[in-house]
C-alpha positions as CSV (number, residue, x, y, z in Angstrom):
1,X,113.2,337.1,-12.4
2,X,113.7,333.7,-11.2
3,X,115.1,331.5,-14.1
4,X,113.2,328.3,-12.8
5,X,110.0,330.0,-13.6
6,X,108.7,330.0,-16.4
7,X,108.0,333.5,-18.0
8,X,104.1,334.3,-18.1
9,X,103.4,336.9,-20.8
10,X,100.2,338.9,-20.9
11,X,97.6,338.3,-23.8
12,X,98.7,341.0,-26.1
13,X,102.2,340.0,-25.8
14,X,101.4,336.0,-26.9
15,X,98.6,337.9,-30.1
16,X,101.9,339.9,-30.9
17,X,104.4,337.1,-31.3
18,X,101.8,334.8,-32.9
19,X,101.3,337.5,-35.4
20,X,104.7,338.0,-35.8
21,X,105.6,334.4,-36.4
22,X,103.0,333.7,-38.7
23,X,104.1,336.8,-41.1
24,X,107.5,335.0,-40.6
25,X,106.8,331.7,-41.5
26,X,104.2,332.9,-44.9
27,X,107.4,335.7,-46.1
28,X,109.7,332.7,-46.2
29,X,107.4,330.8,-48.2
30,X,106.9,333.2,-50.0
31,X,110.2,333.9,-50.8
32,X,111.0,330.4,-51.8
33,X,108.0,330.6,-54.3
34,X,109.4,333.6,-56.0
35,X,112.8,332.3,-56.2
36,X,111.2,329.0,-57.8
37,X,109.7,331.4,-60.2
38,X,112.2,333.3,-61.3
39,X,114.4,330.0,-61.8
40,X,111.8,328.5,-64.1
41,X,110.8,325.7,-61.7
42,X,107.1,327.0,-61.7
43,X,105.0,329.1,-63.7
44,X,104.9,333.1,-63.1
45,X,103.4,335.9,-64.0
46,X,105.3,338.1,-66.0
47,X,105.1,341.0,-63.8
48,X,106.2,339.2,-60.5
49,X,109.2,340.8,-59.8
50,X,108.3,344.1,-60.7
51,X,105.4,343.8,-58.2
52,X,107.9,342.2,-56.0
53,X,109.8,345.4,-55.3
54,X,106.8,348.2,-56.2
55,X,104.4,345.8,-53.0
56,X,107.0,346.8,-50.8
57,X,106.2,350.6,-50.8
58,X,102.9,350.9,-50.6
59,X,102.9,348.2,-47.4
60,X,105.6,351.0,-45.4
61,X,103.2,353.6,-45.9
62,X,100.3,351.7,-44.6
63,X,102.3,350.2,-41.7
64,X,103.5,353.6,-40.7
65,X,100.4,355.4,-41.0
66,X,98.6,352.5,-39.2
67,X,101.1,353.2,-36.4
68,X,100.9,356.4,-36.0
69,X,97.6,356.6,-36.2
70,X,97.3,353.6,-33.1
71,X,99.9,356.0,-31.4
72,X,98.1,359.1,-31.6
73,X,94.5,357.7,-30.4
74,X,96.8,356.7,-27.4
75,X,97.2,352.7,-27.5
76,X,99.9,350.9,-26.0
77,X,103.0,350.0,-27.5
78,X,101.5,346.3,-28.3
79,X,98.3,347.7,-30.2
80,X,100.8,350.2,-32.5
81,X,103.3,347.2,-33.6
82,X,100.6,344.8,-34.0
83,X,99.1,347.8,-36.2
84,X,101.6,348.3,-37.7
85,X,102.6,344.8,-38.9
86,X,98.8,344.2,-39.7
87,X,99.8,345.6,-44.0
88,X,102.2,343.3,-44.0
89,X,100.3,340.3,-42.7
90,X,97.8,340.9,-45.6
91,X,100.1,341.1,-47.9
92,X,102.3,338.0,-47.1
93,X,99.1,336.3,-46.9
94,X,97.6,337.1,-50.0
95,X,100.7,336.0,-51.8
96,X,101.1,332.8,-50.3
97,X,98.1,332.1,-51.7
98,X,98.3,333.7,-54.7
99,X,101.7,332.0,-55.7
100,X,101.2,328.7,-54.0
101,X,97.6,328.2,-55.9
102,X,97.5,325.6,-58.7
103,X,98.3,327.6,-62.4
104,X,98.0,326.5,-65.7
105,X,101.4,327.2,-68.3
C-alpha cells in the first residue's frame, strides 16, 4: 500500500467503525454520569449500581448469540461484529438517555 494514498475502505467497513465510535463516545458518557451519581453530584436511582454490574450479563449473551447466529447463516466477518456490538449499542444508548434526562430529587 502506497502511504501517499489515502486508504479507501468499503461501506461496511466505514458502518462498522461509525458504530463502534458512537458506542464509544455514549459508554464514556455514560460512565461519567454514573460516577457523578455515585459521588452525589446528581440524583440516582437507588438501584443504579446494582443494574450497573447485573446490565452487563445479559448484553454478553445477546452479543454472543447475535454473533453466532450472523456466523452460522454465513455473513461476513463485518455483519457478525456489527451484530454483535448491536446489544451493546442499545444499551449504551438507552442509558445515556436515561441518566442524562432531567430528574426531580
Amino acid at each position: 500500500m502506497n502511504p501517499m494514498m489515502p486508504m479507501i475502505l468499503p461501506a461496511s467497513q466505514v458502518r462498522l467503525v461509525s458504530q463502534f465510535a458512537r458506542i464509544a463516545i455514549e459508554s464514556n458518557m455514560v460512565i461519567g454520569l454514573r460516577m457523578a451519581g455515585m459521588m452525589g453530584l446528581m440524583v440516582q436511582a437507588p438501584g443504579e449500581p446494582f443494574r450497573m454490574v447485573a446490565e452487563k450479563h445479559a448484553a454478553v449473551s445477546e452479543s454472543l448469540f447475535a454473533m453466532a447466529s450472523a456466523g452460522m447463516r454465513g455473513h461476513s466477518t463485518e455483519r457478525m461484529l456489527s451484530a454483535g456490538m448491536r446489544p451493546y449499542g442499545r444499551r449504551t444508548r438507552a442509558n445515556s438517555r436515561r441518566l442524562s434526562a432531567p430528574k426531580s430529587a
